[in-house]
C-alpha positions in Angstrom: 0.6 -8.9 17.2 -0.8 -6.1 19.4 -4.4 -4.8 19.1 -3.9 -1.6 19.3 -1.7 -1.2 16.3 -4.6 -2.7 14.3 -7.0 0.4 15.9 -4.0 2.9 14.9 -4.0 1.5 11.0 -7.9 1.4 10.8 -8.3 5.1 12.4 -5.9 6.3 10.0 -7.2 5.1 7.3 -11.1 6.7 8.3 -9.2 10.1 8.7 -8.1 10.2 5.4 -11.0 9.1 3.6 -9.2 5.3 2.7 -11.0 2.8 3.1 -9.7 -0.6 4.1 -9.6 -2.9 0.5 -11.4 -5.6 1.9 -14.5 -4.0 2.8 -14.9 -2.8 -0.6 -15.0 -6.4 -2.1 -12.6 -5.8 -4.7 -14.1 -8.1 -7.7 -11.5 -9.2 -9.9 -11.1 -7.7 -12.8 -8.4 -9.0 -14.5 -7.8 -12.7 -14.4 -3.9 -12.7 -15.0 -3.3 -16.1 -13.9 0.4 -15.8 -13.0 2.0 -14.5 -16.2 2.7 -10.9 -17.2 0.3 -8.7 -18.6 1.6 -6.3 -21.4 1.2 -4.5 -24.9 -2.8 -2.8 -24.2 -3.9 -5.2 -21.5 -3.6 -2.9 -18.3 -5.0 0.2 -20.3 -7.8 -1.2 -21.2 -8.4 -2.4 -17.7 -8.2 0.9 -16.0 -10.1 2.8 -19.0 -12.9 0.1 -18.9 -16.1 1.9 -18.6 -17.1 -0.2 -15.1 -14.1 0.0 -13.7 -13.7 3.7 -13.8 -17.2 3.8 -12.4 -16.8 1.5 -9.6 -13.7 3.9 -9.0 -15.5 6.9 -8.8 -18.4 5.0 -6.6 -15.5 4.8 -4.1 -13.5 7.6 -4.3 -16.9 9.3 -3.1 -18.0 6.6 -0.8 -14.9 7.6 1.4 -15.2 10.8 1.0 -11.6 12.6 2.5 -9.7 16.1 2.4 -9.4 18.0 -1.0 -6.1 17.9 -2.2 -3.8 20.6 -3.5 -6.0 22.4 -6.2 -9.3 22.5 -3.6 -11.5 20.0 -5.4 -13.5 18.2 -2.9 -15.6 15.1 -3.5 -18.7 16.9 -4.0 -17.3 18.8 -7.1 -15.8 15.5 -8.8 -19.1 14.7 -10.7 -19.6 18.2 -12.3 -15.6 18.3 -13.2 -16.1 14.8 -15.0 -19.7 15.8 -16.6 -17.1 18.3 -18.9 -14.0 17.2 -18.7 -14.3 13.4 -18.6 -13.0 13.0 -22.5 -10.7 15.3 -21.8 -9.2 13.0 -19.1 -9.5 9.9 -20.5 -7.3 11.4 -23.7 -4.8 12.5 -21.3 -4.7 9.3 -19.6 -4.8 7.1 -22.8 -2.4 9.4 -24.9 0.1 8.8 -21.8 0.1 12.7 -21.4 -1.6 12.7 -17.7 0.2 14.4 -15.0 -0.6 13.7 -11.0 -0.3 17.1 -9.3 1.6 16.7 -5.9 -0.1 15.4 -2.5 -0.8 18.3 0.0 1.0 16.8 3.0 -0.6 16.9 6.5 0.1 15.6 9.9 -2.1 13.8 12.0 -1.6 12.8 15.5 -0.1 9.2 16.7 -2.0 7.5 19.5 1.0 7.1 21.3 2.7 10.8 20.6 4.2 12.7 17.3 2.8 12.9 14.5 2.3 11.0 11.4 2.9 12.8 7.4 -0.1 11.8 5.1 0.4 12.6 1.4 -3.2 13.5 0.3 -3.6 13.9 -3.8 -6.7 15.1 -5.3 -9.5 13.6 -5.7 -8.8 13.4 -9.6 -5.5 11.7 -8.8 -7.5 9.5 -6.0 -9.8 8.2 -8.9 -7.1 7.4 -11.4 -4.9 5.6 -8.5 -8.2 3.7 -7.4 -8.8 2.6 -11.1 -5.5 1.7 -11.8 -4.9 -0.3 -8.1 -8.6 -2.3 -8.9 -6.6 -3.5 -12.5 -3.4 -4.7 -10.3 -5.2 -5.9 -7.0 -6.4 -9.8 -8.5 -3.2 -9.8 -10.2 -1.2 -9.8 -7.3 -3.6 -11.3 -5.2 -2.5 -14.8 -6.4 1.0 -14.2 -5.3 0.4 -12.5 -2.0 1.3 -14.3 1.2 -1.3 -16.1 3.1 0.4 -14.8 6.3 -0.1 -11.0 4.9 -3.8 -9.6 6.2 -3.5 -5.6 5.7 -5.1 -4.0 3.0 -6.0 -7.1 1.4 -10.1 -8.0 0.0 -12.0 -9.9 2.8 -8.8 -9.8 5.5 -8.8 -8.1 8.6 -7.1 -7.7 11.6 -9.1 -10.0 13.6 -7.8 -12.6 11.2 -4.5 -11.8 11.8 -5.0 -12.0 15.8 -6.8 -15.3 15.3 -3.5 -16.2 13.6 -1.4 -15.3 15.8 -3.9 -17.1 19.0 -3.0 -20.1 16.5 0.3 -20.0 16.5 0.8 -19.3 19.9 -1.2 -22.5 20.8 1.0 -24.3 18.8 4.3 -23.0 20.9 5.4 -20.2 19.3 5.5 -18.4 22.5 8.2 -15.6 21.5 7.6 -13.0 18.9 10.3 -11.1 16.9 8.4 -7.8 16.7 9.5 -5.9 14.0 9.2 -2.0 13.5 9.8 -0.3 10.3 10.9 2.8 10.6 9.1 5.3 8.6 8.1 2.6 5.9 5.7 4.3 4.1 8.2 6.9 3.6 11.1 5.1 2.4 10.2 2.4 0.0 12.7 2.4 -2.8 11.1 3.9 -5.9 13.7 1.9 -8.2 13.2 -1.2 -6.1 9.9 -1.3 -6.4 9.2 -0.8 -9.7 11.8 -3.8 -10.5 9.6 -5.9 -8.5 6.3 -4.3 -10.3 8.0 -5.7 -13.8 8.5 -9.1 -12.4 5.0 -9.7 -13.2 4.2 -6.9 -15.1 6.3 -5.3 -18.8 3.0 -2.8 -19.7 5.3 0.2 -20.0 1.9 2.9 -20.0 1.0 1.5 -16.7 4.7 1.1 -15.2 5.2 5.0 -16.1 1.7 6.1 -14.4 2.6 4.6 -11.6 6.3 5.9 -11.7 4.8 9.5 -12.4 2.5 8.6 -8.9 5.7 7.8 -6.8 7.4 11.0 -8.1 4.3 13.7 -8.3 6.1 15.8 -5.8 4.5 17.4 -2.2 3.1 20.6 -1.3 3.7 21.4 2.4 2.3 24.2 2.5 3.5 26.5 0.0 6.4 25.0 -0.3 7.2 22.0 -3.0 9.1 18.9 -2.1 10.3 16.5 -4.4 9.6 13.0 -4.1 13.0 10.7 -4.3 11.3 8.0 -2.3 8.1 6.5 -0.5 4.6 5.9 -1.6 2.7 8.3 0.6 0.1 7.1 3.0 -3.3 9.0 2.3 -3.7 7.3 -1.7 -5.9 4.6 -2.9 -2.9 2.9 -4.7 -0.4 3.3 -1.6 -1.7 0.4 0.8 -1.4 -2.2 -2.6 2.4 -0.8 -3.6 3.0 -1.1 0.0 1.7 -4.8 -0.3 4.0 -5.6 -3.5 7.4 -3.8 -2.0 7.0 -6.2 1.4 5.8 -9.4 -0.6 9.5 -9.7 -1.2 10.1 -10.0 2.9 7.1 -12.5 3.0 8.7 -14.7 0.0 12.0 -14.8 2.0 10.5 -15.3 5.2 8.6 -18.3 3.8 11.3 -19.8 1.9 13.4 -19.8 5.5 10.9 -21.6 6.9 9.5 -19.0 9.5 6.1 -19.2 11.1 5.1 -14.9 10.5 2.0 -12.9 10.8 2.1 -9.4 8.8 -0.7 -6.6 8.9 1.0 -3.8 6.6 4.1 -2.4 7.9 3.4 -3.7 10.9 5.5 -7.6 11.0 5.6 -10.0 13.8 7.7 -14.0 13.4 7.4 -16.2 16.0 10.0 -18.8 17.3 9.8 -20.7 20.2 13.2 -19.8 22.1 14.8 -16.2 22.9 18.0 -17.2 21.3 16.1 -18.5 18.4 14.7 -15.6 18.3 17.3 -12.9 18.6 19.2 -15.5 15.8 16.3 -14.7 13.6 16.1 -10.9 14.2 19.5 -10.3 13.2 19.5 -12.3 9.7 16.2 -10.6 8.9 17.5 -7.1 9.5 20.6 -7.7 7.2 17.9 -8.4 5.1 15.6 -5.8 5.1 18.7 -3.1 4.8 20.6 -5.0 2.5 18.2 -6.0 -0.1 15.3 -4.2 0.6 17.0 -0.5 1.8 14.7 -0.5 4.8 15.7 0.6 8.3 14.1 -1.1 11.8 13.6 1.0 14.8 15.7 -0.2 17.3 14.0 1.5 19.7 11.0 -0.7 19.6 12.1 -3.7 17.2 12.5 -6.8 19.9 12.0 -10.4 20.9 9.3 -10.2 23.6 7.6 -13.3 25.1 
């Protein structure tokens, strides 16, 4: 897995005031254990006093760019001083709108540029309460082999994973490149994977209302048919739950993988095994998952 894809993810995330889940610590704050949470469960979660403080704690902690209506961090405390009531009726009643993400572009190490979907910082403290409810819950399912965005995992785990495998003669890699991931998750897919473990329809339709809030580029309004844009709190953990599906398969086929986000690598120990692999998995991924690989820069490299 190369290194400098792991700088790329962590300097994006510093430029738009995301931090990384596992430095935060994320305490569990539901318990779940394995079956669905429903009825008011997940609403009492996110509306719980200390969660929406430890939300708010890091939502300013990180800081970032305003979002379409101008707030900036600074301003949050005096908006929720008289309006905070007012919010948590909206929220509770089921009456709560996100506003669209301003969209920007920031630069790519390598060339082009990369669209981040930015929401306010309203919307960034609803999506960080509601994605500290899911994280434990999906926590327990997650793949061990998964290390992005994920409470105490880095990407120095994931390189010492892949130093692991390689010693034990995985020496060829099936690198994997998603094209424009972020941007093309299914919105229908992934809510039927969300009410695998989950049938609480007042968060199911906050988070639907999230995937489908729109973008403002500029002046100009874009509806949102698909992705989960990179730039909010809850992005990185519906990211997470869209690709467990991949991991799941991967594991049940027996492959040795190592993923850090988007970003997937599966190692074999032949170039024949290893083109074998690359083509079942991308029948895969479009198939069942409606994802497309760059070809460009998917490959089997030693």
């Amino acid at each position: 897995m190369r290194k400098s894809q792991k700088t790329e993810q962590a300097d994006r995330q510093r430029m738009i005031g995301l931090e990384d889940q596992r430095q935060t610590g994320a305490r569990s704050i539901a318990s779940g254990e394995g079956e669905k949470m429903s009825g008011t469960q997940f609403q009492a979660l996110v509306l719980a006093r200390n969660n929406l403080n430890l939300a708010y704690q890091r939502v300013v902690r990180n800081k970032g760019a305003a979002g379409v209506d101008g707030m900036t961090v600074d301003e949050l405390k005096p908006y929720l001083k008289v309006h905070r009531e007012e919010l948590l009726a909206e929220l509770a009643n089921g009456t709560y709108k996100p506003a669209p993400v301003k969209q920007v572009s920031i630069p790519k190490p390598n060339g082009g540029t990369r669209k981040l979907g930015i929401p306010t910082v309203i919307d960034r403290l609803v999506q960080q309460a509601v994605a500290q409810a899911l994280s434990p819950i999906y926590e327990q399912i997650f793949a061990n082999n998964s290390f992005g965005f994920r409470p105490q995992r880095s990407a120095h785990d994931a390189v010492q994973q892949v130093v692991q495998l390689d010693n034990a003669g995985y020496h060829y890699v099936v690198d994997l490149d998603l094209k424009a991931y972020f941007d093309t998750v299914n919105h229908d897919m992934l809510m039927k994977f969300l009410k695998q473990r989950i049938s609480d329809r007042w968060i199911l339709r906050l988070i639907r209302r999230f995937l489908t809030s729109g973008t403002m580029n500029g002046q100009l309004f874009e509806r949102s048919e698909k992705g989960t844009p990179q730039g909010g709190p809850i992005s990185p953990l519906l990211a997470n739950i869209y690709l467990n599906e991949f991991d799941q398969e991967l594991a049940r086929r027996g492959h040795e993988f190592v993923r850090y986000a988007d970003d997937c690598n599966i190692f074999v120990k032949s170039p024949r095994a290893g083109q074998r692999v690359l083509a079942s998995v991308t029948r895969f991924l479009e198939h069942e998952l409606k994802l497309t690989l760059n070809q460009e820069k998917t490959q089997v490299v030693a």
